[in-house]
C-alpha positions in Angstrom: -6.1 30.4 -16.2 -6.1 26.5 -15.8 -9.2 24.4 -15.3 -9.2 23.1 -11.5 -7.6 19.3 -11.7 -9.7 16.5 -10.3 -8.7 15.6 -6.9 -9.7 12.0 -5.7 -12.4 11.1 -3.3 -10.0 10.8 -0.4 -7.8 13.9 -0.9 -10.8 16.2 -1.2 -11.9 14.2 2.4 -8.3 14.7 3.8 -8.9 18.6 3.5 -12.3 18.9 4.2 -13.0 17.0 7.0 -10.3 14.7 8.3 -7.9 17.2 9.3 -10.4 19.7 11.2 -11.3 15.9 13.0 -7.7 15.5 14.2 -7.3 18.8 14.8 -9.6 19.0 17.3 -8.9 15.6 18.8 -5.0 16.0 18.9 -5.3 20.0 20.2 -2.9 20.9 17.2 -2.5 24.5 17.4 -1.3 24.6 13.8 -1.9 23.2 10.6 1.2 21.7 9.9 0.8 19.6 12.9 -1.4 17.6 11.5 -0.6 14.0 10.5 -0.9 13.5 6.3 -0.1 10.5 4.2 3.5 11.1 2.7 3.5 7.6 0.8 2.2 4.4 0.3 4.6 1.6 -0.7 3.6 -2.0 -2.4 6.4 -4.4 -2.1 6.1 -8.0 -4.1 8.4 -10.9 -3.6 9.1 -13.4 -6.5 10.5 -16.1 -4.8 9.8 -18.8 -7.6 12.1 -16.1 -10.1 15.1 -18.3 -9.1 13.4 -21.2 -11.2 11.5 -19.5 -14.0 12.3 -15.6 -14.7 9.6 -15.2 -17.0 7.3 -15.4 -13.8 9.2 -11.9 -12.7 7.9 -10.3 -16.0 4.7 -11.5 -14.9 4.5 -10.0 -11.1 5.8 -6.9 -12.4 2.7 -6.9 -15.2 0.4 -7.6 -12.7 1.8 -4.8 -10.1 2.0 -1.9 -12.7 -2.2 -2.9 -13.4 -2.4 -2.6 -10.0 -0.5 0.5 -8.6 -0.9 2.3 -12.1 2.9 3.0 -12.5 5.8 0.9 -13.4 7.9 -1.0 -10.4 10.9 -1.3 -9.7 12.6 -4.6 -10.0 14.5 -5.5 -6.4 17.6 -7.3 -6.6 19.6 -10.0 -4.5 21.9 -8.4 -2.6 23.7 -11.2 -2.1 24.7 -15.0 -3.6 22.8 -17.8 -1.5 24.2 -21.4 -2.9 21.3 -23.5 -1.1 18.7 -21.2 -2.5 20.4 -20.8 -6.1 20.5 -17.1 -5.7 23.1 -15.0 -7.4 24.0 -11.7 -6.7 21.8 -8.8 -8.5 18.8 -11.8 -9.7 16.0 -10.0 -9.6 13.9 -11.6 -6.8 10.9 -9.0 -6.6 9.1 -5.7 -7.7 8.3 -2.6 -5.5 6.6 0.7 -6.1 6.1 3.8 -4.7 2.8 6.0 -4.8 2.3 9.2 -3.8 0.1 12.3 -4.0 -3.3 11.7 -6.6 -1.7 8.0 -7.4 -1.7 7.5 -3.8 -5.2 8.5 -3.0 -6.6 6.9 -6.0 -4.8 3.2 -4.5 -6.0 3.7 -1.4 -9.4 4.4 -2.0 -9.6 1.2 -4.0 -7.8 -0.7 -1.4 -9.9 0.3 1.4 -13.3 0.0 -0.6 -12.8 -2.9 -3.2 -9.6 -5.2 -2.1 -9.9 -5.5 1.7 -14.0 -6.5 1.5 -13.0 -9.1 -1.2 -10.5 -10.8 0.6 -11.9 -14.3 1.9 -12.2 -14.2 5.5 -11.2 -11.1 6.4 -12.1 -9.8 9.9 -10.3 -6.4 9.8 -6.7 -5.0 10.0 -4.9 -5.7 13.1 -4.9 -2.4 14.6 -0.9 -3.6 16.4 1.0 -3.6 12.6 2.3 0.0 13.5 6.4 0.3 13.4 6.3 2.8 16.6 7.0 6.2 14.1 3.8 6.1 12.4 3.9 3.7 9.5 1.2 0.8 9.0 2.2 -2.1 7.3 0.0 -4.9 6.0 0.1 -8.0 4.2 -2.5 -9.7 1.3 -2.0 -13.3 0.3 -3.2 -12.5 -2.9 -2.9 -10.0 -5.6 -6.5 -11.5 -7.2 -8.8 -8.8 -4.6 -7.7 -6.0 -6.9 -10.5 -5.2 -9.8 -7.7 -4.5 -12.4 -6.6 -8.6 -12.0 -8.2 -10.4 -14.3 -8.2 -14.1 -12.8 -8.4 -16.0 -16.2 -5.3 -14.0 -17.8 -3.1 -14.6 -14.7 -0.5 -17.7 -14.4 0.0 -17.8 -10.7 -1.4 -15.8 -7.1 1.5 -13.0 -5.4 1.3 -12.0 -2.3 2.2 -8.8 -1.5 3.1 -6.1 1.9 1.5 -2.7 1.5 3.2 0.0 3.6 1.2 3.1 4.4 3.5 6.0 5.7 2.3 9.0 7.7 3.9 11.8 8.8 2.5 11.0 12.1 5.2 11.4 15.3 3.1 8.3 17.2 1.3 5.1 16.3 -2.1 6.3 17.8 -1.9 9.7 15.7 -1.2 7.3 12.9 -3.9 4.8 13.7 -6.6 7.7 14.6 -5.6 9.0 11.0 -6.3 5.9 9.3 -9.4 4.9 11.2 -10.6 8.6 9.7 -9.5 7.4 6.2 -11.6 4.1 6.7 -9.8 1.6 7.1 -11.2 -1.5 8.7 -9.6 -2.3 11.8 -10.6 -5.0 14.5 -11.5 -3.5 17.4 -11.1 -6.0 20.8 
């Protein structure tokens, strides 16, 4: 028989408390009901790749470090003549994380990245797309602990994209208020 795998922090939270929470405050009368975190998607745009596409191989470096898997360069769709875009220049890096991977990100996010960002006053609690998804924004990529500031040649920003299989924003929002995250409250 197999050893039992480690489960992150969050996951083991997910199971043991968080759902029994929403459970009870949503009246779900069964447990597939309950909202869960399908995926969490970190999107980075390389606008300066036009100029110099060594600084691509750099953003996508620095966003394996930080998601722990390896991105996906994004292309131009199309050509832009002001802009000097061609069609298929790789203009940015995304990845996708989801089950342990996703946890693991989220728990760093949530308790390393978001208290190190300079004057941050919480997550606006109104970045919800109407079906459940929270999206979110960091100027730069420096708040993660895997970013070492001296070895790095220039600051991304980046979107983070948290997706629930929530039906409505406020079973989405009470979901990640359970999960921590800091949002203002008016």
């Amino acid at each position: 028989m197999a050893e039992q795998a480690y489960a992150p922090r969050l996951k083991s939270d997910y199971h043991a408390r968080i759902r029994a929470v929403m459970k009870e405050q949503f009246g779900y009368t069964n447990e597939m009901q309950v909202p869960k975190l399908e995926k969490i998607v970190l999107n980075m745009g390389i606008g300066e790749a036009v100029a110099d596409s060594k600084k691509v191989n750099s953003a996508i470096k620095d966003l394996t470090l930080i998601a722990g898997q390896k991105p996906v360069p994004t292309k131009a769709r199309t050509s832009i003549a002001q802009f000097k875009l061609r069609e298929n220049m790789v203009i940015g890096a995304k990845v996708t994380l989801r089950k342990e991977r996703m946890y693991e990100f989220l728990d760093r996010l949530i308790t390393v990245a978001l208290p190190r960002v300079k004057d941050f006053r919480g997550l606006k609690p109104t970045s919800f797309d109407g079906r459940g998804n929270f999206a979110m924004g960091l100027k730069e990529h420096l708040v993660f602990p895997e970013i070492n500031y001296d070895q790095i040649d220039q600051i991304w920003g980046m979107d983070i994209i948290v997706c629930t299989t929530a039906k409505t924003d406020d079973e989405a929002r009470a979901l990640l208020k359970e999960f921590q995250f800091p949002f203002v409250t008016n």
